[in-house]
SEFI-649610 format. One line per field, with one value per residue: x negated, y negated, z of N, C-alpha, C in turn; residue in three letters; residue number from 1; chain. Coordinates in steps of 0.001 Angstrom, whole numbers. Example, Ala and Ser with C-alpha at 12.3 -4.5 7.8 and 13.67 -1.06 7.14 Angstrom:
2
n_xx = [-13190 -12850]
n_yy = [5690 2250]
n_zz = [7800 7080]
ca_xx = [-12300 -13670]
ca_yy = [4500 1060]
ca_zz = [7800 7140]
c_xx = [-13200 -12900]
c_yy = [3300 -30]
c_zz = [7800 7870]
resn = [ALA SER]
resi = [1 2]
chain = [A A]
% end
This chain:
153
n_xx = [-119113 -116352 -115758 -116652 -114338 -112050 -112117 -111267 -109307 -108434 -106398 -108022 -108667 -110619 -113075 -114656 -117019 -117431 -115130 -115523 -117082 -115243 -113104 -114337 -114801 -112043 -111026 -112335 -111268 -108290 -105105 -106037 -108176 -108258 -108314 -109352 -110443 -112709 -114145 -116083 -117273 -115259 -112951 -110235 -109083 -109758 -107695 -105799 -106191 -105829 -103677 -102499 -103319 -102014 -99642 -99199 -100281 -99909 -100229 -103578 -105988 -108480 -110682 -113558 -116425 -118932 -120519 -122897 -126286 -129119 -132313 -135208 -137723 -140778 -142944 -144453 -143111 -141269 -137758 -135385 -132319 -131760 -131726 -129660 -127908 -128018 -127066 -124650 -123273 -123674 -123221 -121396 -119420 -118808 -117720 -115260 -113919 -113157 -111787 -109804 -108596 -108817 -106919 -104416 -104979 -105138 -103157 -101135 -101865 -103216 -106080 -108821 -112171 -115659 -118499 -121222 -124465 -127738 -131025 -133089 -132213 -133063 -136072 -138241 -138378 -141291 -141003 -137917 -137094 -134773 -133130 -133005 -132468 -129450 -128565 -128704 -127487 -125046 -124749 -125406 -123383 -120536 -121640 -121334 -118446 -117304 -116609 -114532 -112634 -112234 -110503 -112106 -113580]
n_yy = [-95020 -94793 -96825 -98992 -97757 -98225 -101154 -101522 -100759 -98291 -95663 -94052 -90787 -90262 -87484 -85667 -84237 -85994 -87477 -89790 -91352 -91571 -92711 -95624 -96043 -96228 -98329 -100275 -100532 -101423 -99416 -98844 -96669 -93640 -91406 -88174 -85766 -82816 -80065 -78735 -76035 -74068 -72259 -71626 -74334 -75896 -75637 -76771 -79361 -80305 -80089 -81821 -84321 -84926 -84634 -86664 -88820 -88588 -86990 -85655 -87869 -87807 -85562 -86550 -84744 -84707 -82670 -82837 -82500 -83192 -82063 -82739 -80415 -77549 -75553 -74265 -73721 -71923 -71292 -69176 -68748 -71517 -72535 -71078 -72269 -74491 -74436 -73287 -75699 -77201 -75752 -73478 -74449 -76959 -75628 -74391 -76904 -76956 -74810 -75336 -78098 -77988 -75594 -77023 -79322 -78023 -76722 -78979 -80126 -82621 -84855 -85024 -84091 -84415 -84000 -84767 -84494 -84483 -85781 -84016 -81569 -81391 -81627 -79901 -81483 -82679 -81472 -80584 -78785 -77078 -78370 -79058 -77081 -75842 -77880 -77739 -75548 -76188 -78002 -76738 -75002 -76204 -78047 -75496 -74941 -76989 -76977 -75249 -76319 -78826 -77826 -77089 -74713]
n_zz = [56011 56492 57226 55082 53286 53964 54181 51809 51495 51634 54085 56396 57740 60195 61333 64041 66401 68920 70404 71762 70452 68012 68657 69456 66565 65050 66424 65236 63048 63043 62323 59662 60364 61588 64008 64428 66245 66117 65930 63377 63181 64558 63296 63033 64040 62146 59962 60789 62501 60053 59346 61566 60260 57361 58493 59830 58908 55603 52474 51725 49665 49208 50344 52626 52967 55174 57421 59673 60983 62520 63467 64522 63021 62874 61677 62986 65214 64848 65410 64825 65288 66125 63055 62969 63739 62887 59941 60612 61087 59241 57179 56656 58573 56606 54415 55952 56043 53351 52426 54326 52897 50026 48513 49314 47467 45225 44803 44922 42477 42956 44144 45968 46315 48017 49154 51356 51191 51148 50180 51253 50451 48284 47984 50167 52851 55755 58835 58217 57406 58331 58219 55503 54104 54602 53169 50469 49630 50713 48400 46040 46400 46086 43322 41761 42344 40866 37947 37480 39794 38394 36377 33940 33632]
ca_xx = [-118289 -114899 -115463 -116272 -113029 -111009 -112147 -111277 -107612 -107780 -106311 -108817 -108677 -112213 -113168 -116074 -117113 -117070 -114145 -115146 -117185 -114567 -112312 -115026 -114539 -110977 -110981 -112682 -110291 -106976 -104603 -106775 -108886 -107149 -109486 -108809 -111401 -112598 -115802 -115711 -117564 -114423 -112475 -108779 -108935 -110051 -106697 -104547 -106575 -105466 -102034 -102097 -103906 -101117 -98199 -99393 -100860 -99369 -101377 -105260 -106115 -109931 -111608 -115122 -117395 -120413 -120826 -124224 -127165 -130480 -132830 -137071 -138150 -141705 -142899 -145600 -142429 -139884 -136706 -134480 -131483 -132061 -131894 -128655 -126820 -127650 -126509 -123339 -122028 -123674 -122926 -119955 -118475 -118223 -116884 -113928 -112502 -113040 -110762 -108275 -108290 -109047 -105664 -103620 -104746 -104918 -100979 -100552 -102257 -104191 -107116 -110291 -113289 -116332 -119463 -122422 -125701 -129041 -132138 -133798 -131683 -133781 -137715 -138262 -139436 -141446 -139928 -136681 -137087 -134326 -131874 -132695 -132137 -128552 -128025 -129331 -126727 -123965 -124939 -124755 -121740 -120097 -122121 -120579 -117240 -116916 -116446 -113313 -111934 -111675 -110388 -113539 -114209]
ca_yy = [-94814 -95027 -98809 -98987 -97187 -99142 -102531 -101376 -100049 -96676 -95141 -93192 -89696 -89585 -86619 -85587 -83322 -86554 -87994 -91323 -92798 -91938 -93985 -96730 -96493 -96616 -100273 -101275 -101052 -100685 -99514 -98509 -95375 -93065 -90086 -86474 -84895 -81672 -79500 -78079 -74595 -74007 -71781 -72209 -75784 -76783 -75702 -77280 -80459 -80850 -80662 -83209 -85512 -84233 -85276 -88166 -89951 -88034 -86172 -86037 -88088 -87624 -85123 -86581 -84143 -84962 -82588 -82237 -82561 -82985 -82175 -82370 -78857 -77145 -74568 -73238 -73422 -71631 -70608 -68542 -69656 -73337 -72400 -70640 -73111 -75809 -73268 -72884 -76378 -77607 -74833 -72903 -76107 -77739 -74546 -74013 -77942 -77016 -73854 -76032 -79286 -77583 -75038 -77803 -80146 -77093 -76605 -80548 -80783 -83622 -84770 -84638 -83156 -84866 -83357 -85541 -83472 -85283 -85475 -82988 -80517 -80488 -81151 -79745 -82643 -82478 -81738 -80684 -77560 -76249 -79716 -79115 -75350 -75741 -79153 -77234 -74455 -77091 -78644 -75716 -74477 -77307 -78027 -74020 -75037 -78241 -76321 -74588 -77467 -79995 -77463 -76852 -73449]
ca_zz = [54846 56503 57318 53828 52676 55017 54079 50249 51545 52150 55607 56969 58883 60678 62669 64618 67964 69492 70654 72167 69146 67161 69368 68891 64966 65048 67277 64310 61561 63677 61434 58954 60833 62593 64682 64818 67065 65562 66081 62138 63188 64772 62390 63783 64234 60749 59463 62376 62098 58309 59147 62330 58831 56930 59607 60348 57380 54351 51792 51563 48514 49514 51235 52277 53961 55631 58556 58925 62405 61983 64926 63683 63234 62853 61110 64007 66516 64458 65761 63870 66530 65656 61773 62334 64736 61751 59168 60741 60885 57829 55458 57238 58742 55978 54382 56301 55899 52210 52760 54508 51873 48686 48298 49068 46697 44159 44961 44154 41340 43280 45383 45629 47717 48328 50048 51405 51194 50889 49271 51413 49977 47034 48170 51585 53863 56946 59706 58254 56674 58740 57680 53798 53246 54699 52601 49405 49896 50430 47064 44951 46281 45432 41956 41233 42154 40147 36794 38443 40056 37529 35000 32798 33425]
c_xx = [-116826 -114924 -115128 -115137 -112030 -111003 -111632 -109743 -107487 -107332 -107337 -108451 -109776 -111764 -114920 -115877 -116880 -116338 -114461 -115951 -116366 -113284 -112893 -115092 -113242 -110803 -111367 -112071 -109241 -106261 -104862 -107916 -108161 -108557 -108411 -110021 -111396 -114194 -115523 -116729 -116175 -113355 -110982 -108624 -108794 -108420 -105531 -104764 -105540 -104031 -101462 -102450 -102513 -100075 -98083 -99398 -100176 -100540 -102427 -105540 -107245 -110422 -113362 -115492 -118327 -120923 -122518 -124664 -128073 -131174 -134544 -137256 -139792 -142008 -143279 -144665 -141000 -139281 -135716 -132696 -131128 -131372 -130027 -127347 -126413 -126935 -125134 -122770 -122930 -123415 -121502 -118948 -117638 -117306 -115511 -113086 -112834 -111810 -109279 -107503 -107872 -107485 -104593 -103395 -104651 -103148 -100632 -100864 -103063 -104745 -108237 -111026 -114495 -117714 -120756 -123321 -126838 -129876 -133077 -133201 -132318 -135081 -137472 -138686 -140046 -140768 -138947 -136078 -135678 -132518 -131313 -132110 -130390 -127706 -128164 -128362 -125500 -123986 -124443 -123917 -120929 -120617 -121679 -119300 -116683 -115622 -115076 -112468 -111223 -110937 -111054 -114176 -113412]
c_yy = [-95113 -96563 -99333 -99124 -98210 -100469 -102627 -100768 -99154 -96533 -93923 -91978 -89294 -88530 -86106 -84686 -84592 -87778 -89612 -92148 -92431 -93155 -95479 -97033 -96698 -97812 -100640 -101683 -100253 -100676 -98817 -97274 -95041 -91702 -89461 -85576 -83500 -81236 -78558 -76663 -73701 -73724 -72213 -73562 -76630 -77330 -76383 -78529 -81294 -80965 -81504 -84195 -86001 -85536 -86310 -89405 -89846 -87333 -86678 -86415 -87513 -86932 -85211 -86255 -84412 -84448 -82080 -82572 -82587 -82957 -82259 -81078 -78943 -75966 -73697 -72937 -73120 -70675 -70149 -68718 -70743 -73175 -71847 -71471 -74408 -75347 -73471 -74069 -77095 -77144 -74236 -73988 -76853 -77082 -74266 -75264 -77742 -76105 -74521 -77175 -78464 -76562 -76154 -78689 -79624 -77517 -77980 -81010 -82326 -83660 -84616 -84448 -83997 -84467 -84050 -84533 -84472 -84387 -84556 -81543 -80102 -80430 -81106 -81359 -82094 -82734 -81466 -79972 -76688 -77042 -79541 -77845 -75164 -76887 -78823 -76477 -75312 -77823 -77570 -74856 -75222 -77806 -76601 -74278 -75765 -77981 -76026 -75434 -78278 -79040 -76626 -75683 -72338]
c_zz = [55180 56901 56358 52971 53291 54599 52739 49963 51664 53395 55555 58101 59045 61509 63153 66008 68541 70002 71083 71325 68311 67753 68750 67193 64650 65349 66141 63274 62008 62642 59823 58876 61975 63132 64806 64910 66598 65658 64553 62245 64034 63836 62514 63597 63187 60323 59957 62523 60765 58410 59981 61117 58633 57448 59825 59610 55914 53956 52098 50356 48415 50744 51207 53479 54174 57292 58204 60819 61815 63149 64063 63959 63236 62456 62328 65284 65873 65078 64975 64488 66002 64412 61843 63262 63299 60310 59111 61258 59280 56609 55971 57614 57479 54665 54634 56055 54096 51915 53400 53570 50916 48017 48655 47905 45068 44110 44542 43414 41696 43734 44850 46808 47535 49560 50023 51736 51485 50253 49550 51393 48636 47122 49831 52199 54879 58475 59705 57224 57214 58395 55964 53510 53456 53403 51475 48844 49411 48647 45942 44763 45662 43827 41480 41211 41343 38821 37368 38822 39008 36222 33597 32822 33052]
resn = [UNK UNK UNK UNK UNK UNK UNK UNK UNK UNK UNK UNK UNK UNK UNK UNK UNK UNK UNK UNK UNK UNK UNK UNK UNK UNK UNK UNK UNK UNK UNK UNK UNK UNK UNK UNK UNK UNK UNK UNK UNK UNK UNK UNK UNK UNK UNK UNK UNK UNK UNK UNK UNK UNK UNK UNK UNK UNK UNK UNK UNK UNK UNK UNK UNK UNK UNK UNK UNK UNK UNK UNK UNK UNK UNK UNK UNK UNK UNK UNK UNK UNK UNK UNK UNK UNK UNK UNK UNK UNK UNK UNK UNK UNK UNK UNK UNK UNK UNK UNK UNK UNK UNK UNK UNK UNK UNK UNK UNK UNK UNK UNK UNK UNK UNK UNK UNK UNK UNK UNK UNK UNK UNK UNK UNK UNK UNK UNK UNK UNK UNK UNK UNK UNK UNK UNK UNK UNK UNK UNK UNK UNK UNK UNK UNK UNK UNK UNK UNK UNK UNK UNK UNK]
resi = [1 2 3 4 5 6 7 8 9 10 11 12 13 14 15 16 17 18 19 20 21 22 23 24 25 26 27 28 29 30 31 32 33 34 35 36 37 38 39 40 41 42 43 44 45 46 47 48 49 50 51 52 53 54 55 56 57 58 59 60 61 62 63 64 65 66 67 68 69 70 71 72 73 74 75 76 77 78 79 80 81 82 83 84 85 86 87 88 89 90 91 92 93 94 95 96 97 98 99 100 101 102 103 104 105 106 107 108 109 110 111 112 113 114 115 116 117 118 119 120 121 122 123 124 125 126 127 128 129 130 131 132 133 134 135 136 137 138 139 140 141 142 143 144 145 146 147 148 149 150 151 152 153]
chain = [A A A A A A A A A A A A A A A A A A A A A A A A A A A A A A A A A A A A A A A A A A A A A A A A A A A A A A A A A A A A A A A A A A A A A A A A A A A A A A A A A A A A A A A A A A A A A A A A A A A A A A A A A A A A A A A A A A A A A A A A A A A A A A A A A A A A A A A A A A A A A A A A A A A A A A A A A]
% end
């Protein structure tokens, strides 16, 4: 998506736990993607992140979230562990850079938020019972907030 954005003119602020493919996405559209290394279960950071963005780039026109993991699960080898590691960057994670974007772009009367979910957020799949229930969550937080956001509620 940020190649995408990039090839279409936006500046990009990727981030990710890891630091050296984001390096490798930056080389690609110098100028145009900038990295800011960030593990988003990391409460502190979110907010401290948003303002290296911020400093650097200017406002956030677009905040687009898509933290997510997917590992294959199993029902007959469930871990409740597992369930709450994916939990807590796909639903909390993506949580807290909503907490750091979202009051800003309130306060400016601009912006926007953007949250990638998938489709196994609405029929379980196999395998990934532990991918959808967090991606499900994310959805209808966001489908609750909308109303609110734009005005309309």
């Amino acid at each position: 998506m940020a190649l995408r954005l990039g090839n279409e003119g936006w500046t990009d602020a990727v981030s990710a736990r890891s630091a050296g493919k984001l390096a490798e996405l930056e080389a690609l559209r110098p100028g145009r993607i900038f990295s800011f290394p960030l593990d988003v279960t990391e409460q502190e950071a979110v907010p401290t992140t948003v303002d290296r963005i911020e400093q650097a780039l200017g406002q956030i026109a677009l905040a687009l979230l898509s933290a997510g993991s997917y590992k294959r699960d199993s029902a007959t080898r469930f871990k409740g562990s597992a369930l709450a590691d994916v939990m807590e960057l796909n639903v909390v994670g993506t949580g807290y850079c909503m907490d750091a974007a979202i009051p800003r772009m309130v306060a400016r009367r601009a912006g926007h938020t953007a949250v990638i979910a998938s489709v196994a957020g609405y029929v379980g799949l196999p395998g990934g019972a532990f991918y959808g229930a967090p991606k499900r969550l994310s959805t209808s937080c966001v489908r609750g907030s909308t109303p609110n956001l734009s005005g309309k509620a």
